[in-house]
Each structure stands twice: as C-alpha cells, then as structure tokens.
N, C-alpha and C positions, 0 to 999 in steps of 0.2 A: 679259597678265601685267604689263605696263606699268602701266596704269591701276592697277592693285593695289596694284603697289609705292609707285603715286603715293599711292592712298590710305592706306596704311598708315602714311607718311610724313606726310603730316594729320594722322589721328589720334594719332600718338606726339606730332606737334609740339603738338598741342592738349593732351595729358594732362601734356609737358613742363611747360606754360606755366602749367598750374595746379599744380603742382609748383614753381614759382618761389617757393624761402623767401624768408623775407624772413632776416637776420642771426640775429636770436634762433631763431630754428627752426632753421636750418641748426648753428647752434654747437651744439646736441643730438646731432647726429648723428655717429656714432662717425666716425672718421678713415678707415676703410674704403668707408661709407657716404659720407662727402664728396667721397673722391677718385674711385669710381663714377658718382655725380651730375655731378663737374663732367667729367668722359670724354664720359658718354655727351650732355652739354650739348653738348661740341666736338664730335663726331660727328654728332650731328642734325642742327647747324647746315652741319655739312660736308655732309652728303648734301642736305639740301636747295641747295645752292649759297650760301649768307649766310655768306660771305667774313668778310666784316666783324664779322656776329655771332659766329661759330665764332672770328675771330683775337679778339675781348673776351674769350670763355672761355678761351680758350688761357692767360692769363695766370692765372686762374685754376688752372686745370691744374699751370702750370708752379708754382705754388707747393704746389698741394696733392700731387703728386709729384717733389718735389726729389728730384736724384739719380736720377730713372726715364728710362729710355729713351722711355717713354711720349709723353708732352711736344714731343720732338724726333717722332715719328713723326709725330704730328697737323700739327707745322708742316709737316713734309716735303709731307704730302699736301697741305697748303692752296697750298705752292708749287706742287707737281706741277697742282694744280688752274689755279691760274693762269696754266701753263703757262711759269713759272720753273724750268724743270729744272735749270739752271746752277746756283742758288741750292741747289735742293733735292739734289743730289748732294753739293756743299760741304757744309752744313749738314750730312748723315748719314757722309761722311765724318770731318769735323773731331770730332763725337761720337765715331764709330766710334776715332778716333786717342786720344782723351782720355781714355777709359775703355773699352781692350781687352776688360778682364774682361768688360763688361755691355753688350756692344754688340752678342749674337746678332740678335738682331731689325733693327740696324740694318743690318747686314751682309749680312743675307739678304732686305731690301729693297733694298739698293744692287746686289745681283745682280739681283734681279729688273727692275730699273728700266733695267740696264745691256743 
C-alpha cells in the first residue's frame, strides 16, 4: 500500500511539474483556479517531504489567500513536519486569537495536535 502511495506521489509530482505556468498562463486563470494550484503546489511538496519547496509556495499561497485560514494551516504542518511543535501551536493559536470569527479549522487542529 506503501509503494502505491509512493507511486502515486510520482506521478502527481510529475503531472504537477508539467503544470508549472509560466506568468502569462497562470494570470488567465480565474482566482479560484489560482488559489487551488497554488494549495495543492504546497501540499505536494509537503507530502513529499521538500520543506523548502512547499515553504516557496507557501508564499505564494499566503498571497493568493489573504485573509484564509488556509495559508496558516499549511505553515502549521510544515512546522509540525519539522518537528517545531512549539512554533506550530503559537503560530495556530495567535491566528486562532486574531480572528475568532474564522478560525474553526484552526481550532480544531489545535485540539487535535494537543
């Protein structure tokens, strides 16, 4: 089952990478469609382990959902990945504190993580 997921992990990375707009392509693409791409950019990179890749797209992320809980989840994980829990419980609290209204999701991974 391992191997599977290994490989399935491949191939998305592979279809990712030819997926790779350049500027002009991407500015086509509605604002629903950009902020999907750049998600599932940090995600991919995150489950593969490329820290470093996934925290470039992060930045991405965090602009193409300003104001999303989103954003802040992905960093949490890549702390949690790094095994910066310290960092990563701050980090979903201090959101959680700043914006009550919109912080279900961060809340209910701060429980979980707890």
């Amino acid at each position: 089952k391992l191997e599977r997921r290994e490989s399935n992990m491949f191939d998305t990375a592979k279809k990712a990478k030819a997926l790779n707009f350049d500027e002009a392509v991407e500015a086509k693409l509605t604002v629903p469609q950009r902020r999907v791409f750049a998600l599932n950019r940090c995600l991919l990179a995150l489950y593969m382990n490329k820290v470093k890749e996934c925290t470039a797209a992060l930045s991405k992320l965090e602009r193409e959902f300003e104001g999303s809980e989103l954003p802040v989840l992905v960093r949490a994980a890549v702390l949690a990945k790094d095994k910066q829990m310290d960092e990563c419980t701050k980090l979903l609290h201090d959101y959680a504190k700043a914006n009550p209204k919109q912080a279900l999701r961060v809340k209910l991974t701060m429980a979980q993580i707890q």
